[in-house]
Backbone bond lengths (Angstrom), bond angles and torsions (degrees), N, CA, C in turn:
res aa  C-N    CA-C-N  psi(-1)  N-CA   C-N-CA  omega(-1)  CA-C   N-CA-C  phi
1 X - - - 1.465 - - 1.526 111.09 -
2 X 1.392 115.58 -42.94 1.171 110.42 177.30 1.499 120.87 -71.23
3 X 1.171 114.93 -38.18 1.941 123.04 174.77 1.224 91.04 -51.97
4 X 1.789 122.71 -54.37 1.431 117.26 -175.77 1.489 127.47 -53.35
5 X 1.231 131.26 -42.72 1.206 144.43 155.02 1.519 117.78 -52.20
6 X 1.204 132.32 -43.98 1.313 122.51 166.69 1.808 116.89 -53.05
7 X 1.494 96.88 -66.47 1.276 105.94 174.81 1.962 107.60 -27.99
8 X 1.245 128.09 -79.65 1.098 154.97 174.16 2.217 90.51 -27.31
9 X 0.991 65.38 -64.17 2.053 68.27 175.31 1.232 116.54 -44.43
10 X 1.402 113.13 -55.26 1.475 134.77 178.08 1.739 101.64 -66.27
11 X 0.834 134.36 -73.71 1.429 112.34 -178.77 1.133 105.90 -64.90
12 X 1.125 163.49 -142.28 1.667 168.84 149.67 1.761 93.90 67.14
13 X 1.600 135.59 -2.98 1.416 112.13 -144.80 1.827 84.05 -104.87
14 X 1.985 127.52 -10.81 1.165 115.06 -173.85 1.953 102.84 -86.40
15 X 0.943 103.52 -25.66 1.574 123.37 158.84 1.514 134.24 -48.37
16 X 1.153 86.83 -45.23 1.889 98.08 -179.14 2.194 96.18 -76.46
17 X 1.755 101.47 -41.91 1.521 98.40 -175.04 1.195 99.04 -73.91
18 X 1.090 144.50 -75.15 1.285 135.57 167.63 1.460 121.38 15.58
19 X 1.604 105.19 -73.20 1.730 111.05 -174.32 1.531 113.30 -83.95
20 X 1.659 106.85 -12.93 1.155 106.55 162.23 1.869 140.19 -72.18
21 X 1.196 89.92 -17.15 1.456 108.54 -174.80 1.814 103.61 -121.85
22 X 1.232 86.28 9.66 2.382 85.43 153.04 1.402 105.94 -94.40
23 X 1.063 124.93 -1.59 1.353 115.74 169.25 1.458 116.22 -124.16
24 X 1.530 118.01 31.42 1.405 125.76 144.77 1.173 146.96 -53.99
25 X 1.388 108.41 99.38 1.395 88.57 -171.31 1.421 132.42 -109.20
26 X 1.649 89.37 100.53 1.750 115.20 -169.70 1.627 113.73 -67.88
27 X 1.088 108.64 176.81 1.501 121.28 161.34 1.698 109.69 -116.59
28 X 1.467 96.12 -73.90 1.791 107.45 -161.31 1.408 88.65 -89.30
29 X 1.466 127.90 -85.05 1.691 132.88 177.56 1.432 116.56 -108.15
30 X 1.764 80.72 159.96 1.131 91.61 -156.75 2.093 101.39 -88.86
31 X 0.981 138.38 4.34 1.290 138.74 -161.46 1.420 116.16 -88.19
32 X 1.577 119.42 -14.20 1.530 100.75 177.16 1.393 97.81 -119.51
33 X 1.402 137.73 163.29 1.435 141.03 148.23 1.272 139.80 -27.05
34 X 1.186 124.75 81.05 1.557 109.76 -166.97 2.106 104.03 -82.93
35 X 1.925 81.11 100.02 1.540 109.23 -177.35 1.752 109.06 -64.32
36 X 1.252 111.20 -22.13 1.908 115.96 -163.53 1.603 95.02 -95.62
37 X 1.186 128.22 -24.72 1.547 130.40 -152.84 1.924 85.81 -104.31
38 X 1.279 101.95 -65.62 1.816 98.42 -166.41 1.498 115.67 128.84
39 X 1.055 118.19 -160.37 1.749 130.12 150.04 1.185 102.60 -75.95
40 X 1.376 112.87 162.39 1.286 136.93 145.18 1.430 121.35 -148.76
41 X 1.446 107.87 161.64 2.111 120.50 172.31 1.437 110.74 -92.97
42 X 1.660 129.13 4.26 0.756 90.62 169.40 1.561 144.27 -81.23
43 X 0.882 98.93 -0.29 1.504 116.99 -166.32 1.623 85.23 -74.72
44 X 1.263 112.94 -76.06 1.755 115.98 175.26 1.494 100.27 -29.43
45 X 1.312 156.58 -82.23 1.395 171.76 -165.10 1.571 107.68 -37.03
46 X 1.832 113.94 -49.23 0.712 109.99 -161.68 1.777 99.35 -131.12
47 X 1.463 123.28 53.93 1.206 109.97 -164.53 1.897 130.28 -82.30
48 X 1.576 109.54 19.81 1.499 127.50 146.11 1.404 123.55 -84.05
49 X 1.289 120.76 6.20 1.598 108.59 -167.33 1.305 119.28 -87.34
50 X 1.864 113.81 -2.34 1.877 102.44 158.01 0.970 105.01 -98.31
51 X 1.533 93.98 157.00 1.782 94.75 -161.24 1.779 119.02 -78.60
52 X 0.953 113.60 140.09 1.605 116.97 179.27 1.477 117.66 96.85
53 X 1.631 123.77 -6.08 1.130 125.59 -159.55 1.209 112.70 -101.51
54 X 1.663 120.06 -4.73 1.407 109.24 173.85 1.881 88.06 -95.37
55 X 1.313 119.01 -24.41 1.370 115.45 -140.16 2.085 79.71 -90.71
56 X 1.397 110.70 2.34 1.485 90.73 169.42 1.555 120.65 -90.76
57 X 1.667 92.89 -32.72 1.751 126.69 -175.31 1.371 83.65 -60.53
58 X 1.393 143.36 -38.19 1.626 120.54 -161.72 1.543 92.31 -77.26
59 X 1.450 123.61 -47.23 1.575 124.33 -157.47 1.337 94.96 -54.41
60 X 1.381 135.31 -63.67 1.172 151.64 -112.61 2.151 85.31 -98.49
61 X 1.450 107.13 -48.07 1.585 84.75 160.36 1.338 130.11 -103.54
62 X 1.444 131.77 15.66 1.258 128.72 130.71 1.684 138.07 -43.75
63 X 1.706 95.35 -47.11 1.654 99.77 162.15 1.856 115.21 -77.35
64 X 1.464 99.50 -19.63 2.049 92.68 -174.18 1.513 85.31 -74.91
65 X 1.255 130.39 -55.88 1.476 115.18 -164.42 1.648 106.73 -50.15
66 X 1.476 121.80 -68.88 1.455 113.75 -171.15 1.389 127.58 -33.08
67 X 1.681 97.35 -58.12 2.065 121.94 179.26 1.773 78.65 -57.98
68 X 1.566 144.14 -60.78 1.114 101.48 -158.66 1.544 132.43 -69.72
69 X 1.696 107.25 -38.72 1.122 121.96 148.40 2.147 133.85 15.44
70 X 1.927 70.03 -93.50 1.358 97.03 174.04 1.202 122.38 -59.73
71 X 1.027 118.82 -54.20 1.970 157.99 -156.74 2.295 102.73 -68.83
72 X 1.359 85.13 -37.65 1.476 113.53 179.17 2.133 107.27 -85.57
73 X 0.899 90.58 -56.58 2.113 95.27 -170.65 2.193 77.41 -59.82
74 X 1.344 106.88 -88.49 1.325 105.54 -164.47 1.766 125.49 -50.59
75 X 1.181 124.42 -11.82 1.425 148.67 -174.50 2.146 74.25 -76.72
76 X 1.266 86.62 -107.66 1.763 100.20 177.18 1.801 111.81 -16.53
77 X 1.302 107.82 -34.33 1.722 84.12 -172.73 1.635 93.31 -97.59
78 X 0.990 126.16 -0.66 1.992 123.34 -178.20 1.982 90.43 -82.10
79 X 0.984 104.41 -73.14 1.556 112.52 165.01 1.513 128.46 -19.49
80 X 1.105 109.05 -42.33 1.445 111.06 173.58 1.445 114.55 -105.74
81 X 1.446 123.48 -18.10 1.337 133.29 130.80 1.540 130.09 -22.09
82 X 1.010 122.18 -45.88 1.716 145.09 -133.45 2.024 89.92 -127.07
83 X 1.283 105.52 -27.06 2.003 101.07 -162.62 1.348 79.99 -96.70
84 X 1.727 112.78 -65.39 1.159 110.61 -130.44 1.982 118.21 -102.14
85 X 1.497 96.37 18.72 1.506 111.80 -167.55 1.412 116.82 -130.68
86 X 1.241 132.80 172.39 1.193 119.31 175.14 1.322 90.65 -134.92
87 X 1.623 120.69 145.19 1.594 123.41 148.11 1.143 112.71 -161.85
88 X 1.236 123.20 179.22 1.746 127.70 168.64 1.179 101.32 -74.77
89 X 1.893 97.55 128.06 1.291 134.73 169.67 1.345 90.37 80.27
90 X 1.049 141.80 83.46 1.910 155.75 127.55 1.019 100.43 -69.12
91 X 1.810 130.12 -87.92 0.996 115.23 152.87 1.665 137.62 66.27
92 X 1.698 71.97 -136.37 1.802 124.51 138.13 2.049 110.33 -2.93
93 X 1.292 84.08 -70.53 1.711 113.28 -179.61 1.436 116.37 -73.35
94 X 1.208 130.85 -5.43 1.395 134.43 -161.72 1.764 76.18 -120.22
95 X 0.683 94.99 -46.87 2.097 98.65 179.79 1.232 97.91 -47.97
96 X 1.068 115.54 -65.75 1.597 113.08 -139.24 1.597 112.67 -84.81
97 X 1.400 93.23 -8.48 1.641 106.13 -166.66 1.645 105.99 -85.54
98 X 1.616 114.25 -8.25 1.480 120.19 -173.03 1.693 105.84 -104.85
99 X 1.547 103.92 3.80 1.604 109.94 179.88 1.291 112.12 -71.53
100 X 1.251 109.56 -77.08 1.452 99.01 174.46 1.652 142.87 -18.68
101 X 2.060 91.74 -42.72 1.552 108.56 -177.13 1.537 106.76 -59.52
102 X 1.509 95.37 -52.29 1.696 110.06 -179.10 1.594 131.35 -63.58
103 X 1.618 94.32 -13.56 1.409 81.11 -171.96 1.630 105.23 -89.46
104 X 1.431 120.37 -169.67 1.322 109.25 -177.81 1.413 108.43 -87.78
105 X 1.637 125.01 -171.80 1.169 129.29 -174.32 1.565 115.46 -90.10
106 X 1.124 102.90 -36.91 1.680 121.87 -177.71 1.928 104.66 -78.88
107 X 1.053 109.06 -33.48 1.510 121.95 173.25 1.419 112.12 -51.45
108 X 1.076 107.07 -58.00 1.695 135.08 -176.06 1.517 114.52 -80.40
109 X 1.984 119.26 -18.22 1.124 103.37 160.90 1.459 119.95 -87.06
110 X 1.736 110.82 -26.25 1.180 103.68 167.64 1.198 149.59 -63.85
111 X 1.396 113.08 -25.50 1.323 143.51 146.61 1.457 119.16 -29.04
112 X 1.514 106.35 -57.03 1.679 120.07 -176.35 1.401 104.73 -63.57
113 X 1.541 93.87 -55.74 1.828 96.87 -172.95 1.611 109.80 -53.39
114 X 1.412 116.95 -41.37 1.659 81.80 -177.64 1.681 120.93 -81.05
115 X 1.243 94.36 -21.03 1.946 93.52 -175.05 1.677 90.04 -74.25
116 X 1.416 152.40 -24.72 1.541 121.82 148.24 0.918 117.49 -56.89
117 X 1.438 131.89 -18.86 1.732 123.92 -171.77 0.788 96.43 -83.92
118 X 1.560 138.51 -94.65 1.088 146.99 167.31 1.231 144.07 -9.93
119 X 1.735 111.80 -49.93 1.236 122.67 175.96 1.972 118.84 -106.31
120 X 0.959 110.34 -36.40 1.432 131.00 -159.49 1.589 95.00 -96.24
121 X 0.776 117.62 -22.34 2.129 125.47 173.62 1.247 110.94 -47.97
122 X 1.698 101.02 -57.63 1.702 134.18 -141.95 1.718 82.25 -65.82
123 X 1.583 127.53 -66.18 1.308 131.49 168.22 1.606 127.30 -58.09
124 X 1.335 119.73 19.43 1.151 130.07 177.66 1.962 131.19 71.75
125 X 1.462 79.19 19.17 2.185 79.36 -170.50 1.490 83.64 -95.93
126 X 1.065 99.10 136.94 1.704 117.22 177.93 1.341 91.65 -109.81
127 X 1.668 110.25 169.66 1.430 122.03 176.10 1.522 106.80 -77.19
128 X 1.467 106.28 141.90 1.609 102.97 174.68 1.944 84.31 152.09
129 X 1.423 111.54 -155.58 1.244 123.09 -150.20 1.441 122.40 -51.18
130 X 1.693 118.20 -48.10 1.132 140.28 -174.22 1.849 105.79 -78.76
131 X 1.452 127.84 -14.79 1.031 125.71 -163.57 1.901 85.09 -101.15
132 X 1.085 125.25 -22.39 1.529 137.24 170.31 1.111 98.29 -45.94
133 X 1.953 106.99 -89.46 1.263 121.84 -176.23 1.543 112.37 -32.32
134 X 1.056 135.32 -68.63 1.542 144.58 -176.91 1.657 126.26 -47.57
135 X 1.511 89.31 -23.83 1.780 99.52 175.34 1.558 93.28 -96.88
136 X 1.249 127.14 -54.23 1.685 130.17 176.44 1.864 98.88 -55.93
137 X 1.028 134.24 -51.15 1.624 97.48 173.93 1.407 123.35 -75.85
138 X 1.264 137.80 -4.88 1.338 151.45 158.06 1.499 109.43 -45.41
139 X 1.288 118.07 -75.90 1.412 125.39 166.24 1.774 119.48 -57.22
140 X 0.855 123.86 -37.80 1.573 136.79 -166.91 2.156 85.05 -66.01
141 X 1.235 89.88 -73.34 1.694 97.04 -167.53 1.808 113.59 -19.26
142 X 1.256 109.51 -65.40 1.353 113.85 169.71 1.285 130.58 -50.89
143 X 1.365 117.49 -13.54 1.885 115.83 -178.14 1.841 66.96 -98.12
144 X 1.492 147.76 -93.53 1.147 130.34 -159.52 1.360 130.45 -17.09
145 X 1.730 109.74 -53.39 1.195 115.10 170.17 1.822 122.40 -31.55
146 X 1.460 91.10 -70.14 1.690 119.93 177.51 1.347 104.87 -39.88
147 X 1.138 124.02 -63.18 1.645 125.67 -165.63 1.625 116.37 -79.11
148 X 1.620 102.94 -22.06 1.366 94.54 179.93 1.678 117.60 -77.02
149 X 1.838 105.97 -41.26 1.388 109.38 156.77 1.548 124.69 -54.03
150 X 0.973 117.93 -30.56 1.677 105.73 -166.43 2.040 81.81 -78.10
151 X 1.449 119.37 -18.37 1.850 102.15 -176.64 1.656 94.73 -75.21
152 X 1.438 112.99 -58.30 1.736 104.51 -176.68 1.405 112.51 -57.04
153 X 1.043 139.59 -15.47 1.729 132.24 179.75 1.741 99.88 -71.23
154 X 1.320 93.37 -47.81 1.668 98.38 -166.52 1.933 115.01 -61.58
155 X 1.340 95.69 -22.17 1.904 116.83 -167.88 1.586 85.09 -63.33
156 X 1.608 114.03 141.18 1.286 141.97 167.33 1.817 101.31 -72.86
157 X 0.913 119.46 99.19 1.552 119.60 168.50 1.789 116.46 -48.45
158 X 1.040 123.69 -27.57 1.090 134.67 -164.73 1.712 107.29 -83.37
159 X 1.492 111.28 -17.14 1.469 123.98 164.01 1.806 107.93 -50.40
160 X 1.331 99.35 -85.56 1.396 126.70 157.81 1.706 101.98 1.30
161 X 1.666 89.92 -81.58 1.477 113.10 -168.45 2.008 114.52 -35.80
162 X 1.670 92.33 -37.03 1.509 110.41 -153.41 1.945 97.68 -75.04
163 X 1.444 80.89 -41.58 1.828 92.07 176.99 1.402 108.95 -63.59
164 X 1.543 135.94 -53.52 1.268 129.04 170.42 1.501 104.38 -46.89
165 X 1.204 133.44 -66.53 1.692 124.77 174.22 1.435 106.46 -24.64
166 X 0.989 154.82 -69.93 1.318 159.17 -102.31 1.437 96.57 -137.19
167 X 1.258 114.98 -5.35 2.019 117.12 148.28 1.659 111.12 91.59
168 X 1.625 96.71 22.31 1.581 113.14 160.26 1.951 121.74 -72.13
169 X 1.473 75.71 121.37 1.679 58.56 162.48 1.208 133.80 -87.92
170 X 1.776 118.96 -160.01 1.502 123.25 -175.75 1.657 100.94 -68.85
171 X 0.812 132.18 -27.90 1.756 145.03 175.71 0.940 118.54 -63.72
172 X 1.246 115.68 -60.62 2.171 146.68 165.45 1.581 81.28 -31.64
173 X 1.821 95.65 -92.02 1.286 117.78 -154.47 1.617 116.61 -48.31
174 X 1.459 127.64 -25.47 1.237 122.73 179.50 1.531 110.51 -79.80
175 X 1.431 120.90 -46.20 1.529 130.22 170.37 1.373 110.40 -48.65
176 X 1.805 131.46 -49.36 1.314 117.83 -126.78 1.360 85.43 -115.95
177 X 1.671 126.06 -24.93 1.554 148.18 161.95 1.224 141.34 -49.94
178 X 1.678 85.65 -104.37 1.424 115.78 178.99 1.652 112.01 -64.93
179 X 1.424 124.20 -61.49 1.423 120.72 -172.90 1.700 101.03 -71.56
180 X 1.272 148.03 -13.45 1.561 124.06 -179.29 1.721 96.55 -96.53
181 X 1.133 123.10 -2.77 1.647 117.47 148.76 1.236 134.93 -96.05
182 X 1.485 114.07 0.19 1.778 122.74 -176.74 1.404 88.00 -103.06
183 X 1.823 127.87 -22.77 1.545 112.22 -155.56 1.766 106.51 -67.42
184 X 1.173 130.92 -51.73 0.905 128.90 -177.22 1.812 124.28 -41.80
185 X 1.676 111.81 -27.56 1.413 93.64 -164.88 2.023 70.94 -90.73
186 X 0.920 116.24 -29.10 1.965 128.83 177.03 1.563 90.39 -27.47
187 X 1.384 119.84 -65.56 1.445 127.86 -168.68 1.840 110.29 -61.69
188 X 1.104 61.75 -44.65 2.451 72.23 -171.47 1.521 102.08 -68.12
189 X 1.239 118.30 -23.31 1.860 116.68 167.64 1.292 115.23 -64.89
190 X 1.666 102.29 -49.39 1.228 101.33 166.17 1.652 133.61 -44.01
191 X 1.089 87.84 -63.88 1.203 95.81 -164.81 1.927 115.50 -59.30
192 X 1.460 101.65 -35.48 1.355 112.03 150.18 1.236 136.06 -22.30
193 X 1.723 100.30 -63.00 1.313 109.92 -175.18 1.716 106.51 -77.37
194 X 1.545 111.93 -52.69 1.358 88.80 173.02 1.685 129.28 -54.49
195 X 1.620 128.57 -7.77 1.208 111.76 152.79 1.447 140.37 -55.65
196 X 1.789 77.12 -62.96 1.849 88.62 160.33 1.801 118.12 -40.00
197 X 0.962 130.29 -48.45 1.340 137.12 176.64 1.610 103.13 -68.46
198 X 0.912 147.70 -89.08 1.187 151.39 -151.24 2.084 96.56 -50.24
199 X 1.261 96.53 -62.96 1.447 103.92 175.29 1.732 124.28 -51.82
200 X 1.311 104.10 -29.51 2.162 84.17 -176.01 1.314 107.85 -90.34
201 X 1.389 87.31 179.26 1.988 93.73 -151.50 1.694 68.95 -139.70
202 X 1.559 125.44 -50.13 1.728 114.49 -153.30 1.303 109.71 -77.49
203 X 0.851 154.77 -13.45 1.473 163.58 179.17 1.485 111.45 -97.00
204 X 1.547 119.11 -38.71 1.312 119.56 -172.87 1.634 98.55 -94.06
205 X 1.463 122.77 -10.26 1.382 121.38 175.19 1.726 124.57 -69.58
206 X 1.636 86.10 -27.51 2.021 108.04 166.86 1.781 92.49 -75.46
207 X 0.790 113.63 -74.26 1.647 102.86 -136.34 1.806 102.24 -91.74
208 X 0.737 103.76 23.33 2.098 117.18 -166.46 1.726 90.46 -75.91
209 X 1.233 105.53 -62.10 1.455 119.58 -153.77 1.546 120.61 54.20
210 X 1.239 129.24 -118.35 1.681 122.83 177.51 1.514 104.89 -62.94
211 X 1.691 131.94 -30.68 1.063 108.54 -169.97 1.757 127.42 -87.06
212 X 0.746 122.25 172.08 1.574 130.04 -143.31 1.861 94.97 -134.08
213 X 0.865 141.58 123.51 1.308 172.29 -161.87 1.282 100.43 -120.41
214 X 1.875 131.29 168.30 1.004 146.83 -170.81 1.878 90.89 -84.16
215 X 1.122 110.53 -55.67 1.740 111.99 -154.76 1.218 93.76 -86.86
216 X 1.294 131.04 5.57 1.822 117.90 177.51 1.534 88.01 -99.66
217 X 1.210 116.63 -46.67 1.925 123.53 -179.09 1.411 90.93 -46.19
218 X 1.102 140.71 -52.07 1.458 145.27 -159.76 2.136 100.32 -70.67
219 X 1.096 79.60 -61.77 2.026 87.41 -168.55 1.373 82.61 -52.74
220 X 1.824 138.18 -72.05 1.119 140.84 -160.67 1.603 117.24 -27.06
221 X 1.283 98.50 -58.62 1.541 119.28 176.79 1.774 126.73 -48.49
222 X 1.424 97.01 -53.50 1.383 104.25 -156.92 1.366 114.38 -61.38
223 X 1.774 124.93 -1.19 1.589 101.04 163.06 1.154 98.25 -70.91
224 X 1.165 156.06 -33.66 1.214 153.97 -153.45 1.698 115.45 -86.02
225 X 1.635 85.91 -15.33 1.650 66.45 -173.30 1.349 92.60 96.30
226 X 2.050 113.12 99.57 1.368 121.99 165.70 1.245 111.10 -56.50
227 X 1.408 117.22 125.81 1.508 108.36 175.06 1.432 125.69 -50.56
228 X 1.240 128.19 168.58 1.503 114.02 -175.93 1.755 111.80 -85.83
229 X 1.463 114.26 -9.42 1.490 125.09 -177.54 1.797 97.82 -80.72
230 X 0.785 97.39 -22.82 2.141 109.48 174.81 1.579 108.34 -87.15
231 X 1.452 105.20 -20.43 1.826 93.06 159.47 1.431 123.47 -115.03
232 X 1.589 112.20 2.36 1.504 106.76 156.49 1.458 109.13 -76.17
233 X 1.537 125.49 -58.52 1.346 136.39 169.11 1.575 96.72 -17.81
234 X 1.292 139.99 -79.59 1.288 166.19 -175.16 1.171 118.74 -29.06
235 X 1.826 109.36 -61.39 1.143 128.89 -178.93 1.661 99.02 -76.06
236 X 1.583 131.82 -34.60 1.170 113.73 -170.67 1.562 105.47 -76.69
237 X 1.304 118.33 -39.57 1.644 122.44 -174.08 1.686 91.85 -37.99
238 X 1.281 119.52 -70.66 1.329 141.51 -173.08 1.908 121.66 -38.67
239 X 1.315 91.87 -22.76 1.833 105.90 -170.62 1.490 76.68 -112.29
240 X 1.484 163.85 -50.86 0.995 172.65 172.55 1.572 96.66 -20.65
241 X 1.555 103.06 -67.72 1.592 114.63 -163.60 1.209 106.87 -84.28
242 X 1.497 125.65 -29.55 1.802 105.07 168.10 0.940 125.88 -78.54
243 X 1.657 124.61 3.43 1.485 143.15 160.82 1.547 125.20 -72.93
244 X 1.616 94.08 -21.65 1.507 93.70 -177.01 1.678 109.24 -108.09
245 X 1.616 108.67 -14.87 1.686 111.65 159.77 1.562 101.45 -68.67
246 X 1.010 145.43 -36.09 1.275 142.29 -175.95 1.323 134.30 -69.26
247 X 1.685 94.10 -32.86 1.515 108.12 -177.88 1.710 94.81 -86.75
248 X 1.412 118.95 -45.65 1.882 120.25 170.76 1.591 113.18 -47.54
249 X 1.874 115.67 -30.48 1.439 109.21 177.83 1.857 100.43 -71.61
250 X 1.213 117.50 -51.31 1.152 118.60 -162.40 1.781 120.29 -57.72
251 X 1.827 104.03 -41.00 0.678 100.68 160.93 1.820 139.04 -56.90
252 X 1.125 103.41 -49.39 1.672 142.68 156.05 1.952 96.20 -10.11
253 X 1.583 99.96 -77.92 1.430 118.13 -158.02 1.851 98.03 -77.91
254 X 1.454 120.99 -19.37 1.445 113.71 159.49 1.206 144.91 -56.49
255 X 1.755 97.44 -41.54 1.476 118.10 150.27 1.229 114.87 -39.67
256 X 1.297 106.13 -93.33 1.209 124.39 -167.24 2.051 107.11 -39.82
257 X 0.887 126.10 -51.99 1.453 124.23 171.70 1.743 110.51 -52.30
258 X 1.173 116.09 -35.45 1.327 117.55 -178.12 1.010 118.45 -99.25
């Protein structure tokens, strides 16, 4: 219990500073305690008031929604591709779909950056928002891939089977079946990928160019002292997401009781 509790300390301990120092109340930086001044809400009250930091938080889920979007429809149809079909080079495809995961992060931004330089120029896409989106569904696809198969491996075939008995068709049976039992791990990809997206800074630091993301606003900042509106932002993303594992357990254990 106690190893357990430390551990738990140790991760949770950039978290606890975090929400502790949104209610700093700094002047110039944000990095030491201002012990004479106290806490304060404003930062809570007013959490746009450094400049650029809500206007990065919008980019940063404008591109998680798209990369998830996209990353999710084509993730899901490779996936059910890959379980439920046979052809030359499957394989092949089960390979290639774990590259991305494996390769490194910095590998894969450098990579991007020159095929936009190089290739993606010549047709006019400059670096900035859309060159985001396009590297974030690249990477996203493969954690989708992964999670949506490990949901169809787990599916009882004999479901399926029971609906064809009963004079469903392939249409019937995929709507009324198969997809309201794949949706759930469908949802958890999602939601995945929009982490993965919302969260990298190394990949989106190659191919960003002028635009500015939530976690580059963050790296940008911190000689200075992350502003304290960058650790409410932070801390709420963060109370956001253990709200929504909680509300998926609750839901989760309703099912299952009923």
């Amino acid at each position: 219990m106690i190893a357990a509790l430390l551990v738990l300390f140790y991760l949770f301990l950039p978290v606890l500073y975090t929400f502790v120092f949104s209610f700093n109340d700094y002047k110039k930086s944000n990095i030491t305690w201002n012990s004479e001044a106290g806490p304060t809400l404003k930062h809570w009250q007013n959490p746009c008031g450094a400049p650029g930091v809500c206007e990065s938080l919008v980019k940063s889920i404008q591109i998680g929604a798209i990369a998830t979007l996209v990353a999710t429809v084509l993730g899901t149809m490779i996936a059910f591709a890959l379980v439920r079909h046979r052809f030359r080079g499957r394989g092949t495809g089960n390979f290639l779909v774990f590259i991305p995961m494996a390769t490194p992060e910095i590998v894969l931004g450098a990579s991007l950056l020159t095929i936009f330089v190089q290739g993606f120029s010549r047709v006019g896409l400059q670096l900035g928002f859309w060159t985001i989106v396009i590297a974030h569904i690249m990477f996203c696809v493969s954690f989708v891939v992964v999670t949506v198969k490990a949901r169809l491996q787990s599916l009882d075939p004999r479901l399926e089977e029971a609906a064809q008995d009963l004079y469903a068709g392939p249409g019937g049976t995929f709507w009324r079946v198969t997809f309201p039992l794949v949706l759930p791990g469908i949802v958890g990809a999602a939601l995945l990928a929009f982490s993965l997206s919302f969260d990298d800074f190394i990949i989106t630091n190659f191919v960003s160019g002028d635009a500015t993301t939530f976690p580059k606003f963050v790296y940008v900042s911190y000689l200075r002292g992350i502003p304290a509106q960058a650790n409410v932002i932070g801390f709420s993303m963060f109370v956001i997401a253990v709200l929504l594992v909680v509300l998926a357990q609750v839901v989760g254990n309703r099912r299952k009781s009923a």
